[in-house]
MITIKE-197085 format. One record per residue: residue number from 0; x, z, y of N, C-alpha, C in turn; residue in three letters. Coordinates in steps of 0.05 Angstrom, whole numbers. Example, Ala and Ser with C-alpha at 12.3 -4.5 7.8 and 13.67 -1.06 7.14 Angstrom:
residues 2
(atom 0,(264,156,-114),(246,156,-90),(264,156,-66),'ALA')
(atom 1,(257,142,-45),(273,143,-21),(258,157,1),'SER')
end
This chain:
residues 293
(atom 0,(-269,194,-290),(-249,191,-270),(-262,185,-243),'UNK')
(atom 1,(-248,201,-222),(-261,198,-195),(-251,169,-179),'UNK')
(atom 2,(-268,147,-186),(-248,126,-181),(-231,134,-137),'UNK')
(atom 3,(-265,133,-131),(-271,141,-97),(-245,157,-88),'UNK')
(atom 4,(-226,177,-103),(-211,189,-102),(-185,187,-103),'UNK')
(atom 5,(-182,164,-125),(-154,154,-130),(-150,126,-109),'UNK')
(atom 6,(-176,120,-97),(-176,94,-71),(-169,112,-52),'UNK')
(atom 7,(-175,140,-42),(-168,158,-17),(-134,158,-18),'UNK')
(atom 8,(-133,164,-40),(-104,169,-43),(-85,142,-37),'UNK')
(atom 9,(-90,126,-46),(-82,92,-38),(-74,82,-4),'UNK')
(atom 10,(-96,93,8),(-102,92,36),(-102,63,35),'UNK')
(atom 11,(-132,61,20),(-138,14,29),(-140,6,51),'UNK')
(atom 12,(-138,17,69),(-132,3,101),(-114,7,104),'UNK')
(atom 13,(-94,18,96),(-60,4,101),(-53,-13,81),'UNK')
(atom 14,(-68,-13,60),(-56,-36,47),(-57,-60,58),'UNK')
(atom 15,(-82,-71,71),(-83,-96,85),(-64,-94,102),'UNK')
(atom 16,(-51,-78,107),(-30,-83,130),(1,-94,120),'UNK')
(atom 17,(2,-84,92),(25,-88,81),(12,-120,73),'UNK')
(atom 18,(0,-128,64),(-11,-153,48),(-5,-171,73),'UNK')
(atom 19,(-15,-169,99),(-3,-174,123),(30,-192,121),'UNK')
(atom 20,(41,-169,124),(71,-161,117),(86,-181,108),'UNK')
(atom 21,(73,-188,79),(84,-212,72),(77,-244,79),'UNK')
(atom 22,(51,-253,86),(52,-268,100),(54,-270,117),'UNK')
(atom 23,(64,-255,133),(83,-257,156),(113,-271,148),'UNK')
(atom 24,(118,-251,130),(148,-262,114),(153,-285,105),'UNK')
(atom 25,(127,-303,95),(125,-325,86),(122,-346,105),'UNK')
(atom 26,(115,-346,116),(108,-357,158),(144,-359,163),'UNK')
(atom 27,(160,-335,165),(179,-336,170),(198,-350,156),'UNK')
(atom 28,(203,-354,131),(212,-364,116),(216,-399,124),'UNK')
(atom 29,(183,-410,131),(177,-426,134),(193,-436,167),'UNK')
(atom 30,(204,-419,179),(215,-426,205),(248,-444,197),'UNK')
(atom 31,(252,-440,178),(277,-465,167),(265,-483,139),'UNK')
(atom 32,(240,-478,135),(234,-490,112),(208,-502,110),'UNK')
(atom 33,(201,-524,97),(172,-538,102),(158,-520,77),'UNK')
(atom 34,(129,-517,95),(103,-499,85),(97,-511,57),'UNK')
(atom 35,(102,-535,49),(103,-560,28),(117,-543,8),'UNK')
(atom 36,(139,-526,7),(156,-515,-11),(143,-494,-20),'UNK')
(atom 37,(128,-483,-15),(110,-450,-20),(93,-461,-38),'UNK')
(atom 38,(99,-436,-55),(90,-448,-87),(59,-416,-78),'UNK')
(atom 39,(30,-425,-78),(15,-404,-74),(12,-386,-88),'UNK')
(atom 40,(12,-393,-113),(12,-377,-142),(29,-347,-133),'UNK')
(atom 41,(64,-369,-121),(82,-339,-124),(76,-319,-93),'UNK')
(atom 42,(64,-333,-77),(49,-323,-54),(28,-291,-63),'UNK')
(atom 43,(10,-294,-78),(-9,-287,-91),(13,-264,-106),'UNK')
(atom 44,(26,-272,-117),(37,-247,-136),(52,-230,-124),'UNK')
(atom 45,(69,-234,-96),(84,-215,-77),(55,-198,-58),'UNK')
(atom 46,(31,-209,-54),(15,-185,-44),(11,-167,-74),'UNK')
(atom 47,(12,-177,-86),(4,-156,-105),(31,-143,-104),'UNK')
(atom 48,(58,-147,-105),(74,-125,-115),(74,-110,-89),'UNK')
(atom 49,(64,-115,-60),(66,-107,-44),(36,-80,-36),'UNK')
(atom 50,(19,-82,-60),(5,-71,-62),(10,-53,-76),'UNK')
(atom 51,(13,-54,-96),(31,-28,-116),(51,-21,-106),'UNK')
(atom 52,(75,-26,-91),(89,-16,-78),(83,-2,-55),'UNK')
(atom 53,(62,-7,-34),(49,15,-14),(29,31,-23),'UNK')
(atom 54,(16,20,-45),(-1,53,-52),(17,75,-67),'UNK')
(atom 55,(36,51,-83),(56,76,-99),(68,100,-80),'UNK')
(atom 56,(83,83,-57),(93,111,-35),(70,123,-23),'UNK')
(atom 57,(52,119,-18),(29,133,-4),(20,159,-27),'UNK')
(atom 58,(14,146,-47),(12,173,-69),(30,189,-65),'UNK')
(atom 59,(57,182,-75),(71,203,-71),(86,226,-52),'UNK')
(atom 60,(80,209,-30),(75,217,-8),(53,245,3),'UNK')
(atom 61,(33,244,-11),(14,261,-13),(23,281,-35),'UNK')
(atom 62,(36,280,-60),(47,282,-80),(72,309,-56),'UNK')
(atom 63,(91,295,-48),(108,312,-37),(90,336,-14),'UNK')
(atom 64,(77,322,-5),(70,345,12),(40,364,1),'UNK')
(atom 65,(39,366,-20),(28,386,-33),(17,414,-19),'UNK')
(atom 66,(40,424,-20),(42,455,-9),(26,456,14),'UNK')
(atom 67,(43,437,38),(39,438,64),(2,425,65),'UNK')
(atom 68,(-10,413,44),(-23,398,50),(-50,422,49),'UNK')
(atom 69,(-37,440,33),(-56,460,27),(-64,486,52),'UNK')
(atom 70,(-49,479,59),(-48,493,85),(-64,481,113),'UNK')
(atom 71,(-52,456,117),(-65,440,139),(-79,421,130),'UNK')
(atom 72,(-78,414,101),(-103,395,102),(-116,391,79),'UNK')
(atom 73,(-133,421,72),(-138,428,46),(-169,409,38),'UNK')
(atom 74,(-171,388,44),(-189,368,42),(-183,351,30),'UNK')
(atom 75,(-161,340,30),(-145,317,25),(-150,316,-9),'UNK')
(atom 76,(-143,294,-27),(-152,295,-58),(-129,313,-75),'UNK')
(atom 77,(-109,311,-71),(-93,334,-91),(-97,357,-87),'UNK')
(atom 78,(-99,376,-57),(-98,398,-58),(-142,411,-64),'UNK')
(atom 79,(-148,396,-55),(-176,400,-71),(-182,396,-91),'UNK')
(atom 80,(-169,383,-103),(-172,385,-135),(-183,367,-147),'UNK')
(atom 81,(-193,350,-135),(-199,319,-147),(-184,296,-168),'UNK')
(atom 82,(-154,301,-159),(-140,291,-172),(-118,307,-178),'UNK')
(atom 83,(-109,312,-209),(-89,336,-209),(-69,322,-200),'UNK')
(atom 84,(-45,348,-195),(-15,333,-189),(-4,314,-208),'UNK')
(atom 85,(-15,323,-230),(4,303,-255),(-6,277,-251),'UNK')
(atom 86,(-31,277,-250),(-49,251,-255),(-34,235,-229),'UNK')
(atom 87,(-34,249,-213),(-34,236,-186),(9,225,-191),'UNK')
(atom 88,(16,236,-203),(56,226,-209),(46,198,-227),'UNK')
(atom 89,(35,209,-246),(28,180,-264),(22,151,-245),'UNK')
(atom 90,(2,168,-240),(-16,131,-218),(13,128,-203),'UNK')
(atom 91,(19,143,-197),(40,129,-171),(58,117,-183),'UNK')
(atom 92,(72,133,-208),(91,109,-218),(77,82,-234),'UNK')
(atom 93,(51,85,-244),(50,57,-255),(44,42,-231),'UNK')
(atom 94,(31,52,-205),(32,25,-174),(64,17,-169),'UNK')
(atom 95,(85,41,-174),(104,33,-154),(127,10,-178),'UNK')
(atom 96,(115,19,-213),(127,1,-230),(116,-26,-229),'UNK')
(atom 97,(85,-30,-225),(69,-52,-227),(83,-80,-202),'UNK')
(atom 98,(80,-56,-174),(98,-72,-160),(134,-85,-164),'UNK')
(atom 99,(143,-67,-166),(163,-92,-175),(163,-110,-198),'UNK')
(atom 100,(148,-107,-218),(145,-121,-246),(134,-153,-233),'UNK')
(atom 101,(113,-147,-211),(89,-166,-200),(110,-195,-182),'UNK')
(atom 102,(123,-173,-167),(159,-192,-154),(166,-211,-168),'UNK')
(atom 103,(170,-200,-199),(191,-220,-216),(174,-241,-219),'UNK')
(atom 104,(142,-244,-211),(132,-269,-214),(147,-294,-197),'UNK')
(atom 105,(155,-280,-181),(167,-303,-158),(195,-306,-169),'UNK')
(atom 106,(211,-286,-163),(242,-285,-169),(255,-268,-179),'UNK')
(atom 107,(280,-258,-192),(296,-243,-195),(302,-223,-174),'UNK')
(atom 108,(305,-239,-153),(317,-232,-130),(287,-219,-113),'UNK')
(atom 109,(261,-226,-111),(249,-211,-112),(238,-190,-121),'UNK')
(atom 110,(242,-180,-137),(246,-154,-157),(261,-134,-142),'UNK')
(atom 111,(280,-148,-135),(304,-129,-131),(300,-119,-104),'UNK')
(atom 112,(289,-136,-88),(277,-127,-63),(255,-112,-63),'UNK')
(atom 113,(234,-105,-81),(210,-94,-91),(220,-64,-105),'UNK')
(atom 114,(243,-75,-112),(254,-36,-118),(267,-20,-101),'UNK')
(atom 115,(278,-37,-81),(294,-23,-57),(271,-11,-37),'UNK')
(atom 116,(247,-30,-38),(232,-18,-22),(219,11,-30),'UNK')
(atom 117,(214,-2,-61),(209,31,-74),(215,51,-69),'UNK')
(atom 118,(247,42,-71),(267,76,-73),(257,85,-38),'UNK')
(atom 119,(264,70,-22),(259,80,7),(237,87,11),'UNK')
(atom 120,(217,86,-2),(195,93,5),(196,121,-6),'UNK')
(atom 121,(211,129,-36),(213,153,-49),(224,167,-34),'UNK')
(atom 122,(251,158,-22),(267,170,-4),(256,188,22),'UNK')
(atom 123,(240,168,32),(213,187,54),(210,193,52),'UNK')
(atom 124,(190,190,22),(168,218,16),(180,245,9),'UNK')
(atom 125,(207,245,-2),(220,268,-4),(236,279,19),'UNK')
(atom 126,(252,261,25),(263,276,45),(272,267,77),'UNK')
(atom 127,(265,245,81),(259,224,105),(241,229,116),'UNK')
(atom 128,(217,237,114),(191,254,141),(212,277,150),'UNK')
(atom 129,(226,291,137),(236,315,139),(256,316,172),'UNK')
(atom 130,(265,291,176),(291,285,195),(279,265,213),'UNK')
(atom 131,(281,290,242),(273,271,265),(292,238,267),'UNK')
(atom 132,(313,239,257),(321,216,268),(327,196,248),'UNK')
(atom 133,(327,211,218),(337,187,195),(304,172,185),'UNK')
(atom 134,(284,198,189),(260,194,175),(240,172,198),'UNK')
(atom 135,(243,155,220),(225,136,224),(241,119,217),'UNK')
(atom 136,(268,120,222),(286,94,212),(282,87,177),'UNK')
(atom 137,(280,110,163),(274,104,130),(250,93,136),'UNK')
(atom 138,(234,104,145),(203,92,145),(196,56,161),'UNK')
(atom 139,(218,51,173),(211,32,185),(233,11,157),'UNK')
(atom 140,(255,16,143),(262,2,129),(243,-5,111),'UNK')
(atom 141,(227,20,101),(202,12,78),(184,-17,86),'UNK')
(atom 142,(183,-21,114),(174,-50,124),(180,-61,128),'UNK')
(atom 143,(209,-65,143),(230,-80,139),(232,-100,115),'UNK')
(atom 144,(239,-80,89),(242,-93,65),(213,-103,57),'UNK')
(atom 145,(192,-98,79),(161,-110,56),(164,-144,72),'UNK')
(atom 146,(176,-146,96),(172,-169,107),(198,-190,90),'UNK')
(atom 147,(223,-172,84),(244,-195,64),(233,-201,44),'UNK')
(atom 148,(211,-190,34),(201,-188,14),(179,-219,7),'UNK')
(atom 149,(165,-222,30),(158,-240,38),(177,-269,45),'UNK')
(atom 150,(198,-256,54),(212,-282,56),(225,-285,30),'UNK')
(atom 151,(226,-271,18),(235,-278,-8),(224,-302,-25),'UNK')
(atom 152,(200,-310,-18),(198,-336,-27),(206,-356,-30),'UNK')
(atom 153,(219,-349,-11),(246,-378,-10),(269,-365,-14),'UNK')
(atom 154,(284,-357,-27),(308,-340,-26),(326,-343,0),'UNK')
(atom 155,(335,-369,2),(358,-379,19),(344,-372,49),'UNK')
(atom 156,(315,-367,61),(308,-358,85),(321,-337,94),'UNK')
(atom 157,(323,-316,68),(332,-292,74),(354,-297,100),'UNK')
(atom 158,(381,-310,83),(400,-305,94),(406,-316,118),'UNK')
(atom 159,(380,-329,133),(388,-341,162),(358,-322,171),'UNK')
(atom 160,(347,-308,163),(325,-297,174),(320,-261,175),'UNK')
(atom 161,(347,-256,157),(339,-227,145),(339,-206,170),'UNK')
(atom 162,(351,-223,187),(362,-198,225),(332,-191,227),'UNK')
(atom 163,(305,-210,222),(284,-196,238),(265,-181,233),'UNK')
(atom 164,(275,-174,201),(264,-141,188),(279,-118,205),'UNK')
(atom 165,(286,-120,225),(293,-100,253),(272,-89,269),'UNK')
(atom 166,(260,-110,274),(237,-113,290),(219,-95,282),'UNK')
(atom 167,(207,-97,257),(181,-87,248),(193,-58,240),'UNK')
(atom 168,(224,-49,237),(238,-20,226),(232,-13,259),'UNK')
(atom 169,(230,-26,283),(229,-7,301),(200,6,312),'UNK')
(atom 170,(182,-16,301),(157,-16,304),(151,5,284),'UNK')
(atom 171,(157,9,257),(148,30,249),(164,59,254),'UNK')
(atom 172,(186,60,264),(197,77,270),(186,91,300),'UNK')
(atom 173,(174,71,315),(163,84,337),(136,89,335),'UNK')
(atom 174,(116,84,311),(92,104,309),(97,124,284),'UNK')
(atom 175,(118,123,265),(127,145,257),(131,182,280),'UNK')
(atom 176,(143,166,301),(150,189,316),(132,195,332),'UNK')
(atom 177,(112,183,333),(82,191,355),(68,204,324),'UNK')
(atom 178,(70,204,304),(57,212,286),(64,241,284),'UNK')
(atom 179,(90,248,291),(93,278,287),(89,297,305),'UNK')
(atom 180,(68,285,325),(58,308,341),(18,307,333),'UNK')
(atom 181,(14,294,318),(-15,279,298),(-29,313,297),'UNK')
(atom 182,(-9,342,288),(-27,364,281),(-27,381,299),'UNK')
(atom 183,(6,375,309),(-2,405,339),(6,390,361),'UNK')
(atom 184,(0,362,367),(8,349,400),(38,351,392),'UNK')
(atom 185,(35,333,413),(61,317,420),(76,318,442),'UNK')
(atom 186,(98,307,435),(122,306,466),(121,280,486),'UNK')
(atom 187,(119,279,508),(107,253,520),(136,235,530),'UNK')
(atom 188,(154,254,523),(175,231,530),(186,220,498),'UNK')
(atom 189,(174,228,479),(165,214,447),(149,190,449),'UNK')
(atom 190,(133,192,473),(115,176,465),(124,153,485),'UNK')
(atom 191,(140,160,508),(153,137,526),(173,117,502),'UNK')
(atom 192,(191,135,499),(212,115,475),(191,104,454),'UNK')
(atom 193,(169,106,445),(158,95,430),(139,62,435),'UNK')
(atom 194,(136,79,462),(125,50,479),(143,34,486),'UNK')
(atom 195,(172,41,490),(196,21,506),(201,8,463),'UNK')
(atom 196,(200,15,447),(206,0,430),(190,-18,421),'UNK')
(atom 197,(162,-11,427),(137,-25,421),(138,-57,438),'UNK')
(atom 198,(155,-43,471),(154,-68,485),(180,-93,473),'UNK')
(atom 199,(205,-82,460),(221,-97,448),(218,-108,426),'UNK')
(atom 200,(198,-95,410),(188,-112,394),(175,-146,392),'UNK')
(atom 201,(154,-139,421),(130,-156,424),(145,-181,440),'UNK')
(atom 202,(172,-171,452),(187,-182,473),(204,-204,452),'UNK')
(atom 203,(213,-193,433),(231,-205,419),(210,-237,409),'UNK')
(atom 204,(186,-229,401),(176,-249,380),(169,-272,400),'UNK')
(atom 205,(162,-262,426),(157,-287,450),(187,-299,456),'UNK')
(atom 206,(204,-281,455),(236,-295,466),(229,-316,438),'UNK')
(atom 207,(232,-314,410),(237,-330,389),(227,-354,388),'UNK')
(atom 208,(193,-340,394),(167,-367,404),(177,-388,414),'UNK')
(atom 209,(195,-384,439),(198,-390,460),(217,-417,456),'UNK')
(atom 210,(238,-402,434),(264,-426,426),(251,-441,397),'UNK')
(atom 211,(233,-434,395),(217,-451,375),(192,-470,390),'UNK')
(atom 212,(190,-470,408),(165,-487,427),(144,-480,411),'UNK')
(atom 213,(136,-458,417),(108,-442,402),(102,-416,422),'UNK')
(atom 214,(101,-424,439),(102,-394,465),(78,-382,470),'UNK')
(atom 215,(61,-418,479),(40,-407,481),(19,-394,467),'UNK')
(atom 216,(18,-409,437),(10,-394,423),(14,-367,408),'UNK')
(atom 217,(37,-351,418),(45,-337,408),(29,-315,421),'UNK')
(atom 218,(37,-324,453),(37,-312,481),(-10,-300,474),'UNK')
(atom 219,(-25,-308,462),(-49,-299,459),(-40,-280,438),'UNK')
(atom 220,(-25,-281,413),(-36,-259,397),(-18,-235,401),'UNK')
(atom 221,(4,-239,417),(20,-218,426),(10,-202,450),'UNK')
(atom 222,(-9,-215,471),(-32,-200,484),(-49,-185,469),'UNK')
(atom 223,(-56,-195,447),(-77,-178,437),(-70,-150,427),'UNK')
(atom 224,(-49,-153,414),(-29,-135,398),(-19,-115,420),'UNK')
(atom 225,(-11,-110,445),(0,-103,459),(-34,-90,471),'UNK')
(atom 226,(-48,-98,474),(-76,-85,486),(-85,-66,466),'UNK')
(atom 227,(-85,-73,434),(-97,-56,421),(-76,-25,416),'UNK')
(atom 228,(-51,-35,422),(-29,-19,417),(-27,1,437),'UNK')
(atom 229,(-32,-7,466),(-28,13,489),(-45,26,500),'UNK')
(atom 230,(-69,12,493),(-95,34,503),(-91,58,493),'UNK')
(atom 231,(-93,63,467),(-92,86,455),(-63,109,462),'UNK')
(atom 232,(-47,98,460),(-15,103,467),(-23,108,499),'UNK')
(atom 233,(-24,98,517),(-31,113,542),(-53,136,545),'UNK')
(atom 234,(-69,135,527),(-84,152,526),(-72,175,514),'UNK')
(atom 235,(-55,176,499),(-47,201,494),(-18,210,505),'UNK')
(atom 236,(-6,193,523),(16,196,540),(0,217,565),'UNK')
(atom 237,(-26,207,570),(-47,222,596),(-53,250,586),'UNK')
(atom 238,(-55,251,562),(-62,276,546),(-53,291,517),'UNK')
(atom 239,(-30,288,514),(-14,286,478),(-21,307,459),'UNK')
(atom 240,(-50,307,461),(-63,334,442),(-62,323,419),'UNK')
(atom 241,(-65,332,399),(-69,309,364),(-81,296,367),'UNK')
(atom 242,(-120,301,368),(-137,286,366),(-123,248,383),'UNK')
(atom 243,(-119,251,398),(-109,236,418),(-85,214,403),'UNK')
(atom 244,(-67,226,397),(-34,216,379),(-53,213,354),'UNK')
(atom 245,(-75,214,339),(-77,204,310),(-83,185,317),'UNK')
(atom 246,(-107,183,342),(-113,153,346),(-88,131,365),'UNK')
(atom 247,(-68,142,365),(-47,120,371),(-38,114,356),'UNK')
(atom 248,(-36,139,333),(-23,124,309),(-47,114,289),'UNK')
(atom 249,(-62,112,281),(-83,94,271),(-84,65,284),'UNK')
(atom 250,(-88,59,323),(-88,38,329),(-62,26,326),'UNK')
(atom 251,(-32,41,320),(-9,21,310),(-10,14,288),'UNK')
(atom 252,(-21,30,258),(-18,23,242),(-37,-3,233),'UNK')
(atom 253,(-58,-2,241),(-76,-28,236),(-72,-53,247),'UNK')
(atom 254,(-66,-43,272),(-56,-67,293),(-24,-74,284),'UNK')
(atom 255,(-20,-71,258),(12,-79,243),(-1,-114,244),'UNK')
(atom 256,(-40,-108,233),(-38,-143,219),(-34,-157,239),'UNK')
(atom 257,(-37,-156,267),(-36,-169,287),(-15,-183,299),'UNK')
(atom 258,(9,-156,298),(35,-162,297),(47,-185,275),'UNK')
(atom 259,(40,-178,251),(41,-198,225),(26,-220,235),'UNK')
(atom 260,(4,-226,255),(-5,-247,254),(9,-266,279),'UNK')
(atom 261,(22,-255,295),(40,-265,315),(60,-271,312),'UNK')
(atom 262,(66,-259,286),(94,-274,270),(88,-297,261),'UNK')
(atom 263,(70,-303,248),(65,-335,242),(53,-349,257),'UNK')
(atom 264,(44,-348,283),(41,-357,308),(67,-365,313),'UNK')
(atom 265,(83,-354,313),(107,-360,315),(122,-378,309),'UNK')
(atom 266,(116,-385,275),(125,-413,263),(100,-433,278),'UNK')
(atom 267,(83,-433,286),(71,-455,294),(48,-459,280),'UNK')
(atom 268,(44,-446,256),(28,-447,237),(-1,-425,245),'UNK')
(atom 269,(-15,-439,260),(-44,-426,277),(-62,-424,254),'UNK')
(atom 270,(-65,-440,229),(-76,-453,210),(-76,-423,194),'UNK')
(atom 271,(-47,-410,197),(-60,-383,171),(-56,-365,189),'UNK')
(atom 272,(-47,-359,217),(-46,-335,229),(-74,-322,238),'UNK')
(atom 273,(-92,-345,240),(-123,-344,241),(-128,-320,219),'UNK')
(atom 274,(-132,-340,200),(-139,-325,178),(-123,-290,171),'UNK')
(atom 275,(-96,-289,180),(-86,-258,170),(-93,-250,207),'UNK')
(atom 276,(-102,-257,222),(-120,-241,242),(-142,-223,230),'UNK')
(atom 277,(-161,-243,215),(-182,-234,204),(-181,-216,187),'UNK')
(atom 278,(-154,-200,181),(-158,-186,156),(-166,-160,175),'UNK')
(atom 279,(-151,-155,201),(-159,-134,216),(-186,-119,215),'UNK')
(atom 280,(-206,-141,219),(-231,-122,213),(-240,-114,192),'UNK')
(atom 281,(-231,-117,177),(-230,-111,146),(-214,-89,133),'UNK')
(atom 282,(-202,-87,147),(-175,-60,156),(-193,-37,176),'UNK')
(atom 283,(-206,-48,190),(-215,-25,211),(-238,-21,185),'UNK')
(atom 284,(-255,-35,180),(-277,-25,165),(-268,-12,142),'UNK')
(atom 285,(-250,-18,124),(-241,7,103),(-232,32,120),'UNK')
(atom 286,(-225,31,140),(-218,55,154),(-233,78,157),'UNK')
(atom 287,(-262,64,163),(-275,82,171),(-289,95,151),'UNK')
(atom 288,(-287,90,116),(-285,102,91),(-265,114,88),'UNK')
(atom 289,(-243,111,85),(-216,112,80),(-192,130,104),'UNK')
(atom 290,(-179,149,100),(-162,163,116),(-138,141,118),'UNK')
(atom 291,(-131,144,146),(-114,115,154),(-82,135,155),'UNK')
(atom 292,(-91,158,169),(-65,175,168),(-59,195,152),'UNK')
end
């Protein structure tokens, strides 16, 4: 077995982004609830279902676009032949079963959030890339539900916290749509609405900071996030050829942990946003093994 092959297909530098994801969710959680209550064990078991749940859609993902892949990107591991189609349905359903099974370590009710993300993620890969306007909104729910997913540690966070899986649906919905100009260039007023959502995003988490007396610290990692986010994004607003738009969408997708790490900047908790900073370079360095888009 080609292990090197079934990791391509995974795409391990977005995983750290989803692993991200949830402690972010757990940070948040923690904004009505003491850090004292977080059991680590069930911490530990939601990155993992959050790991089988983002490689599962990513497989199949590759999985759906087969045909097309053979055409424009006859390199890639299924259509070269590395990994057959079958093999490649199998792995994906035992990641996308493993992940929700890995949920029920925590809760019931995490499970149930671990399959919804599933199905949406299925939902994309079939027929959500397909639709300019339903397919970044599906795609941004798929992270949406990875950050409830995270708050799901505490169940009862949900329901006074669930409004700000919005945030991160618009954040991925606005490099979803810089992504679909990734083979033949792009539209530059795609890439304006993508930056006006990018700025509501970053805007929202400082307004929150702000009514939580955590501004300033927020106010550094939401600089950082916003620098690594717009260089590239201006750069291909100047020029919207592919080459140009993959690297905006590569610097959004990595620069997710940063965003994740400004979220728990946010609770006040500097103590682990440190640490899920650091996963970034660790994210850029599988990258540069690893196909990010």
């Amino acid at each position: 077995m080609n292990i090197r092959a079934y990791l391509q297909l995974t795409r391990p530098a977005n995983i750290i982004t989803a692993i991200a994801d949830i402690l972010a969710g757990v940070a948040i959680a923690t904004f009505s609830f003491s850090m004292e209550t977080i059991n680590p064990t069930n911490v530990f078991f939601l990155c993992l279902s959050t790991i089988g749940l983002y490689a599962g859609g990513i497989v199949f993902n590759d999985i759906f676009d087969l045909e097309l892949d053979k055409v424009e990107r006859p390199e890639r591991v299924i259509p070269s032949g590395k990994v057959s189609k079958q093999n490649a349905i199998n792995f994906g359903l035992l990641l996308l079963t493993f992940g929700v099974f890995a949920a029920m370590a925590n809760s019931l009710m995490s499970s149930l959030v671990a399959l919804l993300v599933a199905i949406c993620a299925l939902v994309y890969d079939k027929f959500g890339k397909h639709h300019s306007f339903f397919g970044p909104i599906n795609m941004g729910l798929c992270r949406g539900g990875n950050l409830i997913l995270g708050m799901s540690i505490i169940e009862n966070s949900i329901l006074q916290w669930w409004w700000l899986s919005i945030l991160p649906i618009c954040y991925i919905a606005a490099i979803t749509m810089i992504s679909r100009g990734e083979v033949h260039g792009g539209n530059k007023y795609t890439l304006y609405f993508a930056a006006i959502l990018y700025i509501i995003v970053s805007s929202c988490q400082l307004l929150i900071a702000y009514q939580l007396d955590n501004v300033l610290i927020t106010a550094a990692f939401v600089s950082l996030h916003v620098f690594l986010i717009f260089k590239p994004l201006i750069n291909a607003i100047s020029n919207p050829i592919g080459s140009n738009i993959g690297k905006a969408v590569k610097a959004g997708v990595l620069s997710l942990i940063v965003m994740d790490a400004a979220w728990v900047s946010v609770s006040g908790n500097i103590i682990l946003a440190i640490p899920i900073l650091f996963l970034l370079p660790i994210s850029m360095k599988l990258a540069k093994f690893f196909a990010v888009t």
